[in-house]
LODO-45372 format. One line per field, with one value per residue (C-alpha): residue number from 1; residue in one letter; x, y, z. Coordinates in steps of 0.001 Angstrom, whole numbers, plus 500000, padded with zeros to 6 digits. Last residue first. Layout:
BEGIN
nr = NUM,...;
rest = A,...;
east = X,...;
north = Y,...;
up = Z,...;
This chain:
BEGIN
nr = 311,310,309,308,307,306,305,304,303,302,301,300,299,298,297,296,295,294,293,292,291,290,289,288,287,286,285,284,283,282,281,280,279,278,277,276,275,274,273,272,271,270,269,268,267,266,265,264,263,262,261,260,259,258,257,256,255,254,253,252,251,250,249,248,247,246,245,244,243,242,241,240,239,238,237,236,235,234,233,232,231,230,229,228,227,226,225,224,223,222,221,220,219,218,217,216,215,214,213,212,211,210,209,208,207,206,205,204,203,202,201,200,199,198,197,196,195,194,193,192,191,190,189,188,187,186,185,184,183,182,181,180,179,178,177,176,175,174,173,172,171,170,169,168,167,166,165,164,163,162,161,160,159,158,157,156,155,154,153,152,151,150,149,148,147,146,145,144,143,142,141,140,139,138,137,136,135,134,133,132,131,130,129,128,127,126,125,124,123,122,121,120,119,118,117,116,115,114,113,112,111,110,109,108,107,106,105,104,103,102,101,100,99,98,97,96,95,94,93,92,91,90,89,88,87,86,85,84,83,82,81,80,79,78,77,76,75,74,73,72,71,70,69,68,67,66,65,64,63,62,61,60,59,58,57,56,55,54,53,52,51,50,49,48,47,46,45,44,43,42,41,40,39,38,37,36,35,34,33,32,31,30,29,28,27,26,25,24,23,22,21,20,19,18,17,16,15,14,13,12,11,10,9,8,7,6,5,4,3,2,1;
rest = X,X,X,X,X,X,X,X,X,X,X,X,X,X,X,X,X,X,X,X,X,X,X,X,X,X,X,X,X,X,X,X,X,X,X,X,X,X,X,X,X,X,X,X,X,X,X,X,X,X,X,X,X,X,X,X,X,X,X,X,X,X,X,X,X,X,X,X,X,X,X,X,X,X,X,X,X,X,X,X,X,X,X,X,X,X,X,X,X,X,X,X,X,X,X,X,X,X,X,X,X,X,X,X,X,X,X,X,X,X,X,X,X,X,X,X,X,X,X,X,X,X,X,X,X,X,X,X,X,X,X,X,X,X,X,X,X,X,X,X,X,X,X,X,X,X,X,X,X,X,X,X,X,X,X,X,X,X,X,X,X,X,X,X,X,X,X,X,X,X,X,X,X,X,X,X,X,X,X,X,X,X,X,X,X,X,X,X,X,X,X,X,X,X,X,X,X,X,X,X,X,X,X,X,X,X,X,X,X,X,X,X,X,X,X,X,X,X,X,X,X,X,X,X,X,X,X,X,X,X,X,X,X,X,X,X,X,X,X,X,X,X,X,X,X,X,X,X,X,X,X,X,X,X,X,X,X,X,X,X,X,X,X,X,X,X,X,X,X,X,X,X,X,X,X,X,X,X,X,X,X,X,X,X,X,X,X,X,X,X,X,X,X,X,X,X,X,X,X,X,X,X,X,X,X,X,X,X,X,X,X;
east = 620077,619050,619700,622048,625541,624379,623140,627014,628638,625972,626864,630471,629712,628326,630441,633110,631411,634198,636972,638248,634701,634968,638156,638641,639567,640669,638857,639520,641395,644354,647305,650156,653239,653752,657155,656786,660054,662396,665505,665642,662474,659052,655861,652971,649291,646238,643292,640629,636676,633958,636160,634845,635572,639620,639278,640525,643474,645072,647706,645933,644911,648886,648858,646824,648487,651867,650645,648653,651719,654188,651495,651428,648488,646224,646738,644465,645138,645387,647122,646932,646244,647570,645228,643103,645704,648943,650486,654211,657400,660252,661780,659572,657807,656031,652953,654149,652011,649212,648240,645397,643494,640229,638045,640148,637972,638220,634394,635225,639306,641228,644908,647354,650494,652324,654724,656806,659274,659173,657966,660623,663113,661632,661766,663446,661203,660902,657736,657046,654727,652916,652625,652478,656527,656901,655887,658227,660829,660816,660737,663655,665270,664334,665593,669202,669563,668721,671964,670905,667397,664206,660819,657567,654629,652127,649569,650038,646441,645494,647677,648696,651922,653633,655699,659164,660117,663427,666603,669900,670919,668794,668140,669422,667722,669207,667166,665046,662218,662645,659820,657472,658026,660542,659632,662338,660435,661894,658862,656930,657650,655009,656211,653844,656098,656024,652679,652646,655008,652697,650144,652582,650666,647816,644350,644478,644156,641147,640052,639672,638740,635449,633877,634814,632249,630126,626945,624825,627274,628864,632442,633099,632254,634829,636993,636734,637054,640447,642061,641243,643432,644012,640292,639955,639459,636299,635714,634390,633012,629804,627849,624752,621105,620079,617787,620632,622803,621724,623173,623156,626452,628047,631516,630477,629118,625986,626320,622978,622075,618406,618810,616502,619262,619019,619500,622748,624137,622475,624300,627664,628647,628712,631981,633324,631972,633269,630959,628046,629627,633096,635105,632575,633788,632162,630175,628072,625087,622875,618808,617941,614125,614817,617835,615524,613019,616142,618201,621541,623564,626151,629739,630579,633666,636633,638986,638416,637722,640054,640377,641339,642672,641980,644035;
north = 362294,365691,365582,369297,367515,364250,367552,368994,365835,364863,368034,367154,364333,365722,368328,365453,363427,363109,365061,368501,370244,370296,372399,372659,376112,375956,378308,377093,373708,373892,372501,373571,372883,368900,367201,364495,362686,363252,363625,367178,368151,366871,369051,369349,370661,368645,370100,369549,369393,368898,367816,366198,362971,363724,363348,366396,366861,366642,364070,361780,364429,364623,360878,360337,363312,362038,358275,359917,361613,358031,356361,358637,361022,361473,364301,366857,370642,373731,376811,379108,382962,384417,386047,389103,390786,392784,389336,389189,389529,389133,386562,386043,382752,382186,380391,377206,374923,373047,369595,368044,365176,363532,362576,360768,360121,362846,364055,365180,365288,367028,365961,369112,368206,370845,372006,369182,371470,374342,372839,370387,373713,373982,377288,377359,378519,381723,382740,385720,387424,390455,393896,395366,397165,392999,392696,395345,394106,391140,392246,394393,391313,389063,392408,392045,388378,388497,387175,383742,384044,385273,384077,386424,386478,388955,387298,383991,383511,383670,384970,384710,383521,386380,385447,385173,382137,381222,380255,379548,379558,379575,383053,383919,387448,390379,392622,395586,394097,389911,391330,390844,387046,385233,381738,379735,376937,373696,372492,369324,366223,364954,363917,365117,367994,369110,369131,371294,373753,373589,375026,378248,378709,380931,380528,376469,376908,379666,377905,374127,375718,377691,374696,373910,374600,376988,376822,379763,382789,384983,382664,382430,386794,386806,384493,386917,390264,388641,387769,391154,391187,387192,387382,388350,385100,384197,382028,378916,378670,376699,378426,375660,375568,379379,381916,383045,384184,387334,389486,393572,394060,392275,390968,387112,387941,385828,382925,380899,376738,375488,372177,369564,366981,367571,371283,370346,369609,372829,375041,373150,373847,377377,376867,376051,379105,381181,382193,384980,387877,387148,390343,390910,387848,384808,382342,379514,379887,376609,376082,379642,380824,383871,385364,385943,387667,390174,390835,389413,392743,392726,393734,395026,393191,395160,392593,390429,386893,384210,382055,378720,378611,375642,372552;
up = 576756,578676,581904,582093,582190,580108,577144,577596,576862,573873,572353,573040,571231,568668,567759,567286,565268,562773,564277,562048,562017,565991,565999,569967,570132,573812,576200,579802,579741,577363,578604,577251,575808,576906,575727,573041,572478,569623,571522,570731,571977,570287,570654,572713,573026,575100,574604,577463,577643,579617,582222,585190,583479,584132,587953,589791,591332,587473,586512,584958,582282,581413,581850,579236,577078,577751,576067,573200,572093,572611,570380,567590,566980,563989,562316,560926,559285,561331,560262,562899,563034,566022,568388,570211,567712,567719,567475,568169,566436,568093,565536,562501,562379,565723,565229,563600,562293,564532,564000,565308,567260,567612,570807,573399,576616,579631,579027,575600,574574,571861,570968,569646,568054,567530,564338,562606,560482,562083,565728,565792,566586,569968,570999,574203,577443,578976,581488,582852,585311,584011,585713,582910,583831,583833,580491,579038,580864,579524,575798,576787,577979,574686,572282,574180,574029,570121,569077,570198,567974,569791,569553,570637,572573,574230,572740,571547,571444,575310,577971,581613,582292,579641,576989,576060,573352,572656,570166,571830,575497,578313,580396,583395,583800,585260,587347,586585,587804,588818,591818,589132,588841,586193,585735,583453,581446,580061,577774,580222,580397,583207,586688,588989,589760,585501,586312,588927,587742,584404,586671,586351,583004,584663,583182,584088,587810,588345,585155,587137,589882,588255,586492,582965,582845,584457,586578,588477,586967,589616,589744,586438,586424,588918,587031,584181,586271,587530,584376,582585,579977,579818,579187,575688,574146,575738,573167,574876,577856,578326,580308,581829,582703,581571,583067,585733,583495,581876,579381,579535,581795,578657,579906,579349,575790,574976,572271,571880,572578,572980,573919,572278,572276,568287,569495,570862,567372,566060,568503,568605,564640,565507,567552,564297,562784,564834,567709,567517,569178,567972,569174,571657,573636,573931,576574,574963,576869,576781,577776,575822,575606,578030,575936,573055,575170,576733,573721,573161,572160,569483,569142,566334,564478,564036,565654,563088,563230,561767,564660,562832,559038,557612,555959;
């Protein structure tokens, strides 16, 4: 078992200087929190460089980087953009190739694409979608144990379980987000997630890669991470039939064709009648635990090196 995103939020950041930024094939985009990776993101640098690509981390809200001298931007722990949504898909948008590409985050970034899913006939978590102009309103919220958090957010920030006596504490907690200006979403919490947490199933280039197992996140109820995010506890687990079913048809489901992903995470967990239900779909800046698949920094190393001609 590890512990994933351990980083603090105290770290410097640190500047990618101008010569050394010239020599780079690869960005791997990051936030100042982590200004050289984790260390499984780490783990991609020297596996591209045995596709003689030159891979660094360079801050995608440092006015000092540039873009323009590199092939690709991978994004990958750009963990504080749910604060500043819009100046992150603006900067997507500014740099001369991203991946994923700049629709596919424009859509994944906000979790109302689960409305769309959940259309095309996924199972998705039961979600109640409570917009800005819900202010100061009442709230029909499910019965039993929940989850509040906001539509846009990375981490579990922002979010927070609630027992059936908490009603009270899960509306002020609503509020709260939409006085932000955040849009809401409210789902059950899952009680298979205590004692069989999520399954999360990691795929390169739309094929199957490896797959893990998340424990629970939200322990205490309506308690949230003051954090850029939650700490997991991540161990591996190979994934039932029924699990890798929903998450083939989960990527099946997208407008656009699943190889045209560099890379997707595919989270869910087991309702009440023991089937897999989808959480999330992670397509912007999942933590894709590379040192937990056997050759799995590799191949997305050997993903990313077929997107810039490199074999």
């Amino acid at each position: 078992m590890i512990r994933a995103r351990t980083g603090s939020r105290r770290a410097r950041p640190q500047t990618v200087t101008e010569d050394r930024s010239t020599l780079a094939d690869v960005a791997l985009a990051t936030c100042s929190v982590l200004p050289a990776l984790d260390a499984d993101e780490r783990s991609l640098i020297p596996a591209l460089d045995a596709f003689g690509l030159i891979a660094e981390p360079r801050i995608w809200d440092d006015p000092s980087v540039r873009w323009d001298d590199v092939q690709l931007v991978v994004v990958r722990s750009t963990w504080d953009y749910s604060r500043r949504r819009d100046a992150f898909l603006s900067w997507c948008a500014a740099v001369p190739r991203v991946l994923n590409s700049v629709p596919i985050l424009t859509w994944n970034t906000d979790k109302t694409y689960l409305r769309d899913l959940e259309a095309a006939g996924i199972p998705t978590v039961p979600t109640v979608w409570i917009g800005s102009d819900s202010h100061g309103g009442r709230f029909d919220l499910p019965e039993g144990p929940l989850v509040v958090k906001p539509t846009v957010s990375s981490g579990a920030q922002n979010t927070a379980r609630y027992g059936p006596s908490d009603q009270a504490a899960a509306g002020a907690h609503i509020e709260r987000l939409l006085a932000d200006g955040l849009e809401v979403m409210v789902q059950p919490y899952v009680s298979s997630v205590d004692s069989d947490g999520e399954a999360g199933l990691i795929y390169i280039d739309g094929v199957f890669s490896h797959s893990i197992r998340k424990g629970p996140l939200l322990r205490a109820p309506g308690s949230s991470t003051d954090q850029l995010w939650a700490v997991e506890d991540i161990s591996v687990r190979p994934p039932d039939a029924d699990e890798r079913a929903v998450a083939e048809a989960t990527l099946d489901a997208l407008r656009w064709p699943r190889e045209e992903l560099l890379y997707a995470r595919v989270d869910m967990v087991r309702g009440g009648d023991g089937a897999p239900m989808l959480l999330e779909l992670e397509l912007a800046e999942p933590s894709l635990f590379l040192g937990l698949g056997d050759g799995a920094a590799v191949r997305l190393a050997g993903a990313i090196a077929r997107r810039v001609g490199r074999r």
